[in-house]
C-alpha positions in Angstrom: -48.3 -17.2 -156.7 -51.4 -15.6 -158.2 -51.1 -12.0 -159.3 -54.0 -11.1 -156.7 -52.4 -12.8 -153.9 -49.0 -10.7 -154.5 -50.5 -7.1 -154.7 -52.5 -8.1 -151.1 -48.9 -9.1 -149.6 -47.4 -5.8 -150.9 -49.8 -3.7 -149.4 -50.2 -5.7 -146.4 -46.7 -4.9 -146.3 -46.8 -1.2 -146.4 -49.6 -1.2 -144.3 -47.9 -2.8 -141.8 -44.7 -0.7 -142.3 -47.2 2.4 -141.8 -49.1 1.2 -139.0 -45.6 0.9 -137.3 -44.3 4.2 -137.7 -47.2 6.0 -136.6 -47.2 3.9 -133.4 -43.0 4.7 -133.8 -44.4 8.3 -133.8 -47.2 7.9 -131.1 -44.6 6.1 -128.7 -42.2 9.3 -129.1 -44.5 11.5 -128.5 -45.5 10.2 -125.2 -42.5 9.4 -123.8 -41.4 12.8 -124.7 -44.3 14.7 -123.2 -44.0 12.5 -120.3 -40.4 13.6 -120.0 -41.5 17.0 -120.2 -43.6 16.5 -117.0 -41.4 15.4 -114.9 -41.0 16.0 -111.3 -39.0 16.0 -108.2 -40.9 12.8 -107.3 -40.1 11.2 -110.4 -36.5 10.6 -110.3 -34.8 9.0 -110.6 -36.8 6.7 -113.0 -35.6 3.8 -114.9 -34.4 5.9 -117.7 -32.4 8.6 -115.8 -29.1 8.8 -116.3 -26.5 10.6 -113.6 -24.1 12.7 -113.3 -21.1 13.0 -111.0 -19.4 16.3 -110.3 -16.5 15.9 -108.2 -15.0 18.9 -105.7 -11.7 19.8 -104.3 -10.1 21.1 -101.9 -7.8 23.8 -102.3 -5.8 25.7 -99.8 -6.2 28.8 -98.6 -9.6 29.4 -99.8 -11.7 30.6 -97.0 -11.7 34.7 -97.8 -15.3 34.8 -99.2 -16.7 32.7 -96.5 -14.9 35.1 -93.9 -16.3 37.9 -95.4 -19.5 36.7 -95.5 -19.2 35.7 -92.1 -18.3 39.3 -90.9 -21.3 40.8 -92.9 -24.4 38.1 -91.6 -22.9 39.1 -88.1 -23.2 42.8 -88.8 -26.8 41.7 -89.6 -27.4 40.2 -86.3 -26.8 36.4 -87.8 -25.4 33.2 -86.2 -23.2 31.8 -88.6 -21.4 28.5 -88.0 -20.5 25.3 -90.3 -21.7 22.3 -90.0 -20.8 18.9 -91.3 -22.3 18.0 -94.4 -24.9 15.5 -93.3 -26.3 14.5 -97.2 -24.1 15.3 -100.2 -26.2 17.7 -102.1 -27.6 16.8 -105.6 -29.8 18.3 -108.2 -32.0 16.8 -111.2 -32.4 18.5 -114.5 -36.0 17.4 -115.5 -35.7 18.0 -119.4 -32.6 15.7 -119.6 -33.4 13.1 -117.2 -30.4 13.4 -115.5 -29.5 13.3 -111.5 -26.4 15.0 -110.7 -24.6 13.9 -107.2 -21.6 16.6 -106.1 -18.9 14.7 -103.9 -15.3 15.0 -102.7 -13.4 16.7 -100.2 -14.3 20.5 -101.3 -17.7 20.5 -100.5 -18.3 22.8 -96.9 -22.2 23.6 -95.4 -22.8 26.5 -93.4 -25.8 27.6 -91.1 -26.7 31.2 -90.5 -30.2 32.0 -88.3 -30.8 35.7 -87.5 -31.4 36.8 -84.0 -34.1 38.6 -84.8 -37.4 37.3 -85.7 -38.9 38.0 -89.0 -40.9 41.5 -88.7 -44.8 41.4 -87.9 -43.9 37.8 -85.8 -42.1 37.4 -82.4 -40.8 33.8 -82.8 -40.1 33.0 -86.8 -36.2 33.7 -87.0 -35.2 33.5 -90.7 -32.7 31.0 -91.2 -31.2 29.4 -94.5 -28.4 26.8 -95.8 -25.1 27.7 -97.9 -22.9 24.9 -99.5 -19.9 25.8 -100.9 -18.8 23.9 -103.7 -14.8 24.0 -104.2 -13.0 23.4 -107.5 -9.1 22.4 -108.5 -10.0 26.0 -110.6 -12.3 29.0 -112.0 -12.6 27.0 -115.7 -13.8 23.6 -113.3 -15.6 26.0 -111.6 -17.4 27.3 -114.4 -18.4 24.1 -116.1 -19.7 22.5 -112.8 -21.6 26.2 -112.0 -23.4 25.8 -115.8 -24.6 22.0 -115.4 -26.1 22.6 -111.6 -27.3 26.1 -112.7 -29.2 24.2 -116.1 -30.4 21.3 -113.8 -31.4 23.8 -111.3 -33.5 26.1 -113.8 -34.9 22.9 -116.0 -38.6 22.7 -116.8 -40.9 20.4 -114.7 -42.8 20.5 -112.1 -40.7 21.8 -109.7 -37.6 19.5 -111.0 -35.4 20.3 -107.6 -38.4 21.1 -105.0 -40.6 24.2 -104.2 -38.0 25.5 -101.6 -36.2 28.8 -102.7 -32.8 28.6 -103.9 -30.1 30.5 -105.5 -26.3 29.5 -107.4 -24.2 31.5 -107.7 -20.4 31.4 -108.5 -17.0 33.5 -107.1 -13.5 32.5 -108.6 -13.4 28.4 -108.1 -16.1 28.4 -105.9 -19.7 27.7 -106.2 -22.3 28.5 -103.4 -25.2 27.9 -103.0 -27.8 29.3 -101.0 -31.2 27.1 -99.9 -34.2 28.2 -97.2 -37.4 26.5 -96.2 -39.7 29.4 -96.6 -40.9 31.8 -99.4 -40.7 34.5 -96.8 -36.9 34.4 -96.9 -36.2 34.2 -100.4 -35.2 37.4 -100.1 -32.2 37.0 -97.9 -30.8 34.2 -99.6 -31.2 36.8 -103.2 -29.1 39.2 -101.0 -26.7 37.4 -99.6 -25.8 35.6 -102.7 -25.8 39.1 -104.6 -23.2 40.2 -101.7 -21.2 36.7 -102.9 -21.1 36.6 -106.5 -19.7 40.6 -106.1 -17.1 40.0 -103.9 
């Protein structure tokens, strides 16, 4: 091989092996802003990966609810439970991940006021609690960190636009869901009134 013919394969070679890694580098960068955008509507995608977090049912463990019972009906709420019609999920946008709660300790309640919401005559403010029950408060407090990341992660609006709140007691994780902006701020009381019981 002439001498002129093997320096244009060496640097054929490195510019090859160049070319590659910037596209390496391009790719990367893509797919990680891309993952950066994410959305609810976007998962799960091909690349998600998910999560099961698995409740239990322990006896006796009904005092928070009761109490929060006894203080929505001081506040002129309904309250009743209802059966769990979906098992509740949440995705965590910045790790591609979907995380599906199941088993036997997971309870839904409904509470609706009686009273509409001021300046209106017929918009009662109503929300959602799930109660998510673990063998223990350690469980408890691994399964609270992982929904509470997914809940929080970046995107564009990774779980929804609906207002939420998580919050934890003991082995027990609630958490409290509405459809409007306008109640956000009973579902921020009564989960304050949870979390210090």
């Amino acid at each position: 091989m002439k001498k002129g013919a093997h320096i244009f394969l060496i640097i054929l070679s490195i510019s090859t092996f160049l070319f590659s890694c910037t596209n390496a580098e391009e790719v990367e960068v893509t797919k990680n802003e891309k993952m950066e955008n994410l959305g609810f509507e976007d998962m799960p995608n091909s690349e998600t990966k998910s999560i099961t977090i698995e409740t239990k049912n322990t006896a006796d463990q009904l005092e928070l609810i009761t109490k929060l019972r006894a203080k929505l009906e001081e506040d002129d709420f309904d309250f009743e439970q209802q059966e769990v019609t979906r098992f509740p999920g949440f995705s965590n946008c910045e790790e591609n991940t979907t995380i599906s709660i199941t088993g036997n300790g997971l309870r839904q309640y409904f509470a609706r006021s009686r009273k509409p919401e001021k300046n209106t005559t017929d918009f009662y403010p109503d929300f959602i609690i799930q109660v998510f029950e673990f063998q223990n408060e350690q469980i408890a407090q691994e399964k609270f960190e992982i929904m509470h990341k997914a809940m929080h992660s970046k995107g564009r609006f990774c779980n929804g636009k609906a207002p939420m709140v998580l919050v934890i007691n003991n082995n027990e994780v609630f958490y409290f869901f509405t459809r409007a902006e306008m109640f956000r701020g009973y579902i921020n009381e009564y989960s304050e009134f949870v979390e210090m019981l």
